[in-house]
C-alpha positions as CSV (number, residue, x, y, z in Angstrom):
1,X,-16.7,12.0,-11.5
2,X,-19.6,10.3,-12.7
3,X,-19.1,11.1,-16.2
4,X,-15.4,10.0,-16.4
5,X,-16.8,6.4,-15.3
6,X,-18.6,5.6,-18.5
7,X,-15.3,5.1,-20.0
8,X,-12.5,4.3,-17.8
9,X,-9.0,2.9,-18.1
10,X,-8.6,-0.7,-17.6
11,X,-6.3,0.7,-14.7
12,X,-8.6,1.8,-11.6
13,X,-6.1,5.3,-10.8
14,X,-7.7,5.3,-7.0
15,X,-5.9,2.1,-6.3
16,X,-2.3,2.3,-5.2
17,X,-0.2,-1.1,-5.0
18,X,3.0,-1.1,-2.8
19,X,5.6,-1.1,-5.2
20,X,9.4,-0.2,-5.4
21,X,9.7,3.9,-6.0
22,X,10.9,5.0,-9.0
23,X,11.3,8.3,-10.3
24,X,9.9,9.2,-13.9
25,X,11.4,12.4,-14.0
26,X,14.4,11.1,-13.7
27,X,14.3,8.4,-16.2
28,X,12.6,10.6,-18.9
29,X,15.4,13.4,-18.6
30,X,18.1,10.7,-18.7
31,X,16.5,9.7,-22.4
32,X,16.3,13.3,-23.0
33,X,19.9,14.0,-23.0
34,X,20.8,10.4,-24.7
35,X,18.5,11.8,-27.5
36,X,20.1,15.5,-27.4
37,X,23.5,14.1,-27.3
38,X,22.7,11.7,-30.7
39,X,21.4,14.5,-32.6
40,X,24.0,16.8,-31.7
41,X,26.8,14.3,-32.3
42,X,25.4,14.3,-36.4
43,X,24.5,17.7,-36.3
44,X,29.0,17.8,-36.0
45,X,29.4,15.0,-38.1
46,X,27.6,16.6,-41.0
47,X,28.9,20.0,-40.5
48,X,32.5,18.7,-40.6
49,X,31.9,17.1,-43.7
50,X,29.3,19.7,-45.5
51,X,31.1,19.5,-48.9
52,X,30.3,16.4,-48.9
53,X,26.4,16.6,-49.1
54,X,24.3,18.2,-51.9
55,X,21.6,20.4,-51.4
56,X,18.5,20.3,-54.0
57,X,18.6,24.2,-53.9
58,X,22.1,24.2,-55.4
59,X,23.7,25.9,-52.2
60,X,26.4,25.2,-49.6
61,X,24.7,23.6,-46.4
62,X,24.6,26.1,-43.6
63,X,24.5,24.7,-40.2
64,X,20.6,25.0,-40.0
65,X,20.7,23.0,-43.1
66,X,22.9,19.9,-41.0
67,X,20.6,20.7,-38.1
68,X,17.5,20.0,-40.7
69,X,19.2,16.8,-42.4
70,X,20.4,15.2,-38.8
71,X,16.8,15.9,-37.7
72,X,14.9,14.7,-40.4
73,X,17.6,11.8,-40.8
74,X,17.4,10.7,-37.2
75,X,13.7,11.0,-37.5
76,X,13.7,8.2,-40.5
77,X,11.6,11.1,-42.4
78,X,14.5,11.9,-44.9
79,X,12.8,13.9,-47.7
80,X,15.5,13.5,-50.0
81,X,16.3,17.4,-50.9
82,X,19.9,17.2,-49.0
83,X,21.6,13.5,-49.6
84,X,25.3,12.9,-49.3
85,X,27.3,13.0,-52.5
86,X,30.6,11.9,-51.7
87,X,32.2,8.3,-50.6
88,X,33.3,9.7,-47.3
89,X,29.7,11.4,-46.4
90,X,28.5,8.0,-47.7
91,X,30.5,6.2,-45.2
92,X,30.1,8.3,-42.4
93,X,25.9,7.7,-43.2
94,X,26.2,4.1,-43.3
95,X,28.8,3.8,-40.3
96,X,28.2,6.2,-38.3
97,X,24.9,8.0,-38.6
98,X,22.8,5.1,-39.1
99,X,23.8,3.3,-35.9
100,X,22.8,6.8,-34.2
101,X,19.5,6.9,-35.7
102,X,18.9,3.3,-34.8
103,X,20.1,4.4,-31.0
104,X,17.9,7.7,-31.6
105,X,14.5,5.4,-32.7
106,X,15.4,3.0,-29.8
107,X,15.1,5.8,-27.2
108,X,12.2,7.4,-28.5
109,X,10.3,4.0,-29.1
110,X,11.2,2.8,-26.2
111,X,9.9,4.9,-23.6
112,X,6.8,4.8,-25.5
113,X,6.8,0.6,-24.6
114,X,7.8,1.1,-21.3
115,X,5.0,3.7,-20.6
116,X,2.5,0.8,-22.2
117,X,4.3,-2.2,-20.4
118,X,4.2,0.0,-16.8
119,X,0.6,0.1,-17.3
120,X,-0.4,-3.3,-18.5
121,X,2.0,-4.7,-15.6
122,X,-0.3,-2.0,-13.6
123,X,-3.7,-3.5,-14.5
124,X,-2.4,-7.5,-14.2
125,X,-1.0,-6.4,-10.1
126,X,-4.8,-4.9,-9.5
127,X,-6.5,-7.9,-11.0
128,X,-4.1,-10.2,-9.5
129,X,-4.7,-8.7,-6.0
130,X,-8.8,-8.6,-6.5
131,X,-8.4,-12.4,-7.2
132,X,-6.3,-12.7,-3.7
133,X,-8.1,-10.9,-1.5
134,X,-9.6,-12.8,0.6
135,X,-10.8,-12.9,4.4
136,X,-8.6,-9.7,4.7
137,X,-8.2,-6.8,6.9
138,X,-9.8,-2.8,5.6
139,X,-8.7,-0.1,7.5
140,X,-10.8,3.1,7.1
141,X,-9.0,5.7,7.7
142,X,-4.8,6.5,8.1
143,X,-4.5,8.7,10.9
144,X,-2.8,7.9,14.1
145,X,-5.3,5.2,15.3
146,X,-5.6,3.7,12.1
147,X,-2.0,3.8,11.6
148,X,-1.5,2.5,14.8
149,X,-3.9,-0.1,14.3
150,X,-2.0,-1.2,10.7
151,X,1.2,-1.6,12.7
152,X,-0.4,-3.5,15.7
153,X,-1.8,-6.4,13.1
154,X,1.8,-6.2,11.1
155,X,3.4,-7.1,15.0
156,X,1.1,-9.7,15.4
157,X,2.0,-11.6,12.2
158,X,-0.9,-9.8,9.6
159,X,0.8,-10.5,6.5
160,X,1.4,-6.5,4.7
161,X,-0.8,-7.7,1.5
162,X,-3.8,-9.1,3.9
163,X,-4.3,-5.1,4.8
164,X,-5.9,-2.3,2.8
165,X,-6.2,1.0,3.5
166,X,-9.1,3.5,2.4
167,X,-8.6,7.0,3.0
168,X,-9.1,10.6,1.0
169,X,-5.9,11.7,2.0
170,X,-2.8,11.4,-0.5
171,X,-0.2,11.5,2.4
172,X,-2.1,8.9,4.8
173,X,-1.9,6.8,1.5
174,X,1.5,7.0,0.7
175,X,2.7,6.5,4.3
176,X,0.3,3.2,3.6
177,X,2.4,2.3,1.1
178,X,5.5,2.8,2.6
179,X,4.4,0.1,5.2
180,X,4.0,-2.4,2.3
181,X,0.2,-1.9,2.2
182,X,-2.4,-1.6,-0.8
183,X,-4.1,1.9,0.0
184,X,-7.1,2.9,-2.2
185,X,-8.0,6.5,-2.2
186,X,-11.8,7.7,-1.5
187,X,-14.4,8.1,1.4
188,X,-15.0,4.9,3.0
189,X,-19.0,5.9,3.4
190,X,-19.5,5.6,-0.1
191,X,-20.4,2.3,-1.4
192,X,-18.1,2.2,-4.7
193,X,-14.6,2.4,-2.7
194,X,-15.6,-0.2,-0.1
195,X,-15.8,-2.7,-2.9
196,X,-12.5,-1.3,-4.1
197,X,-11.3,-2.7,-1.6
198,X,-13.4,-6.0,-1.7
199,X,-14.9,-5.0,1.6
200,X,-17.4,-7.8,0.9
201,X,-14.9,-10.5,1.4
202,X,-12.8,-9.1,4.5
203,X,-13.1,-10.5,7.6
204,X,-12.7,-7.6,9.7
205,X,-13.1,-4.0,9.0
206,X,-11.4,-1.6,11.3
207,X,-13.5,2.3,10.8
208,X,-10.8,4.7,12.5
209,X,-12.0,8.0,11.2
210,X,-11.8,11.5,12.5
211,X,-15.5,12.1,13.2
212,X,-17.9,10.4,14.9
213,X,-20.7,11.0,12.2
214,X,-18.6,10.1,9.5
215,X,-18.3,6.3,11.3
216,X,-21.7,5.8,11.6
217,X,-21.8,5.6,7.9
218,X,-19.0,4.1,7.4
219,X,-20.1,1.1,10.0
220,X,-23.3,1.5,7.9
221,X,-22.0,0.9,4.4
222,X,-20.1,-1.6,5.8
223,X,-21.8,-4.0,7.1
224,X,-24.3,-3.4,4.5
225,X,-21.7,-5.1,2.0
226,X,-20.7,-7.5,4.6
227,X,-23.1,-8.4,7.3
228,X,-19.8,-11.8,8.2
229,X,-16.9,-9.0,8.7
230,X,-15.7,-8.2,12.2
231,X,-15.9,-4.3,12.5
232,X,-14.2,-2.6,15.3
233,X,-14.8,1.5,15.0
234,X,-13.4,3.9,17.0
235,X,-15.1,7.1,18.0
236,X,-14.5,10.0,20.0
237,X,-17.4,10.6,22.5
238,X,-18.8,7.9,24.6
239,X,-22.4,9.3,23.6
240,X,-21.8,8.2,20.1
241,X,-20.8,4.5,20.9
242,X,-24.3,3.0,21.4
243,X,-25.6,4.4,17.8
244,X,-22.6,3.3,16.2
245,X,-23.2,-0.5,17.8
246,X,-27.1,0.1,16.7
247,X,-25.3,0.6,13.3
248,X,-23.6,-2.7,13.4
249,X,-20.1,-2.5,14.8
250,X,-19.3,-5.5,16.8
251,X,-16.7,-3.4,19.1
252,X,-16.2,0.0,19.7
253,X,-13.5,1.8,21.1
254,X,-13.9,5.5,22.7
255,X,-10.3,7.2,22.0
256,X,-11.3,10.0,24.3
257,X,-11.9,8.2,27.0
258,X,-9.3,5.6,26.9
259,X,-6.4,8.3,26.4
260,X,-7.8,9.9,29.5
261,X,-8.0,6.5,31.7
262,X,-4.3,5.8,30.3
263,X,-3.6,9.3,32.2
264,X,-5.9,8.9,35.3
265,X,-4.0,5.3,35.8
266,X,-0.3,7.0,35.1
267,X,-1.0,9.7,37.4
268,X,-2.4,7.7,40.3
269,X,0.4,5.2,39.9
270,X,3.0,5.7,36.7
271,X,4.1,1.8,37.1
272,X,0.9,0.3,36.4
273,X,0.5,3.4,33.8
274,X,3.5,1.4,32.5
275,X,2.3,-1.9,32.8
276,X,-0.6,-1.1,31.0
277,X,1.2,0.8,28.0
278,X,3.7,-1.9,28.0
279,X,0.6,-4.6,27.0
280,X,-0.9,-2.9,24.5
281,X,2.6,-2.4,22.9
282,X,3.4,-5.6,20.7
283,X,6.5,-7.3,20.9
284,X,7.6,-5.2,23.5
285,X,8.5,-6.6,27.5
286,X,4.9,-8.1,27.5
287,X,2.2,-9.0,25.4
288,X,-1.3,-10.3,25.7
289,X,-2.2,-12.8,23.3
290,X,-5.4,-14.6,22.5
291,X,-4.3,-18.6,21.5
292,X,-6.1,-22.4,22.0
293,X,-5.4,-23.8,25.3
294,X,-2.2,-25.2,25.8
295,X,-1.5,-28.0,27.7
296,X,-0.2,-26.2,30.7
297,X,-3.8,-25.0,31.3
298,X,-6.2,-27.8,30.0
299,X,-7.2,-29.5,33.0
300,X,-6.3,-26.6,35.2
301,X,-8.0,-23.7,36.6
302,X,-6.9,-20.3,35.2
303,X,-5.1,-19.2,38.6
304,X,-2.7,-22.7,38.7
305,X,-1.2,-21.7,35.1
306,X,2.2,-21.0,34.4
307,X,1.4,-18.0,32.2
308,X,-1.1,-15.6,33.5
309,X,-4.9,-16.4,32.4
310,X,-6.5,-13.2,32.2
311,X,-9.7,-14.8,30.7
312,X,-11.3,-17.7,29.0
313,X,-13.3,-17.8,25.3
314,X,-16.0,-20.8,25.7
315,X,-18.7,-21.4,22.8
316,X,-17.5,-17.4,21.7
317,X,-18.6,-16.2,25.1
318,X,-15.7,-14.3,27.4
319,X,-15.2,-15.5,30.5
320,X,-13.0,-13.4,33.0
321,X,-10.3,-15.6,35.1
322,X,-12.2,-15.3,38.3
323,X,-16.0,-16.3,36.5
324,X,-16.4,-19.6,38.5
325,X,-18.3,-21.0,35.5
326,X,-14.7,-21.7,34.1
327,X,-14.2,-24.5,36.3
328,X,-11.1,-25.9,34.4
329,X,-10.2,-25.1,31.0
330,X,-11.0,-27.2,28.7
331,X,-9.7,-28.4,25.4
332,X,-11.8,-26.3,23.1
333,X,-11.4,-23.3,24.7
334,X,-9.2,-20.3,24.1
335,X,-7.4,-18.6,26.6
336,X,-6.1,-14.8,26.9
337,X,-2.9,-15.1,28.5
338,X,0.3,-12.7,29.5
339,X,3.1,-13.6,28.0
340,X,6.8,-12.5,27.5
341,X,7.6,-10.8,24.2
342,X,11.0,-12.3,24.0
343,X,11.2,-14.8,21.0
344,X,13.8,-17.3,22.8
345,X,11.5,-17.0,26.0
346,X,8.2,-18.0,24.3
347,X,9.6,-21.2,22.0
348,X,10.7,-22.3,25.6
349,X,7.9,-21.5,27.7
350,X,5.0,-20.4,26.0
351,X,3.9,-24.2,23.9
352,X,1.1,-23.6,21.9
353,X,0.8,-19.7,22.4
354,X,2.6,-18.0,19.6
């Protein structure tokens, strides 16, 4: 791959834009038959009128000689050994068949202009997009947890074009893209496709890969590029979760063991299973929501608000609801409350927490 890198094309082929599908096929066999149908339509005209024309050789045209002259006519070539020699072949050239080969040359040259316009408008989008991004969101990796992870920040109001994806899978890519979301395809341990996807200048980076080893370097390479980003990795086994923090990850998430709490907790008691599904499902019954103090809590403790206070950020340290160094909220803090997903419920009740 290194070799083809010398001397690339101004458009990177590993980054995929969201765009409206289209289907090439389709378009180039619609200008195939529109090109058929003109050169069949003066391969007739010529043949009905063959008397008309005169051959250099002397000879009556055949119809391989009208299938030469409408090809080489069309084509602009015209060599000039068949010309017509009558007033009505002469008419039907200048009223008919020219028109035709201007319809022929419009076909041909234009899918030649498309194919250069597609990828100039190809290579403006990607530069475009570099010059945007900016204190976005990488997801490595488009299985289910990333995924569900892209979905999650698109519920909470993530904006489609502040996510990228990175993942060595063509399918998990297009699915990406289906979402509305720019998906670059490589390894997200190597260096070069991080800054693809200007992993220098995102704010958080969210590793969800499908082994553990693989998101230690990927952690690695990542905050290497970007020791500001938030990066949140998930890994399989507990064991792995203290190297992958030695590795830089600000939080990490063991999928094994949550799905298997999630089934401990909905076995013991399938309501609070529910409760606790029902949470971590945005925009569904009830959410949990990090937002600034409101004024229903400033000035209160966390138990005497209206809206469940499940714990309070001070000076970017986490303070449960029942920490008694809370004392009352305060003005500059931030609160993670409960609240109903309902949007007529929370412009009514909820104040500053949307």
């Amino acid at each position: 791959m290194r070799g083809v890198v010398e001397r690339r094309a101004a458009v990177d082929p590993d980054v995929h834009l969201p765009s409206v599908p289209v289907r090439p096929l389709r378009a180039v066999a619609l200008r195939l038959v529109i090109a058929v149908t003109v050169l069949v339509l003066t391969v007739v005209l010529v043949y009905a009128d063959r008397d008309g024309y005169k051959d250099s050789t002397g000879g009556p045209l055949t119809f391989v000689d009208c299938v030469y002259y409408a090809t080489v006519t069309l084509s602009t070539t015209g060599y000039g050994d068949i010309v017509p020699a009558s007033e009505g072949a002469r008419l039907v050239n200048a009223l008919i068949i020219t028109p035709l080969r201007v319809i022929f040359l419009i076909v041909l040259v234009g899918t030649t202009l498309e194919v250069l316009a597609a990828s100039t408008r190809t290579e403006w989008r990607q530069r475009r997009w570099r010059r945007q991004m900016k204190d976005h969101t990488v997801i490595v990796g488009f299985g289910t947890k990333g995924r569900s992870a892209a979905l999650t920040l698109l519920n909470h109001g993530t904006a489609p074009e502040d996510i990228v994806v990175i993942d060595d899978q063509r399918t998990a890519l297009a699915r990406a893209n289906e979402l509305g979301l720019v998906s670059i395809w490589g390894e997200g341990t190597r260096t070069r496709v991080l800054e693809k996807a200007e992993a220098a200048k995102a704010k958080t980076v969210i590793i969800a890969t499908q082994r553990d080893d693989t998101a230690v370097l990927c952690t690695l390479t990542a905050r290497k590029l970007n020791p500001r980003a938030f990066v949140a990795v998930s890994v399989r086994e507990a064991e792995n979760a203290p190297l992958v923090r030695q590795s830089g990850a600000d939080s990490v998430v063991t999928s094994s063991e949550a799905a298997g709490q999630m089934l401990g907790v909905s076995a013991l008691s399938p309501q609070v299973g529910q409760v606790v599904t029902d949470l971590l499902s945005y925009g569904e019954g009830l959410d949990i929501v990090e937002a600034p103090a409101g004024p229903e809590e400033i000035g209160e403790p966390p138990g005497a608000s209206r809206l469940p206070v499940l714990a309070v950020i001070r000076d970017g340290e986490l303070l449960r609801f029942d920490d008694p160094r809370i004392g009352r909220v305060r003005a500059e803090d931030r609160v993670v409350v409960v609240r109903p997903s309902e949007p007529e419920q929370s412009a009514h009740t909820l104040g500053t927490h949307r």
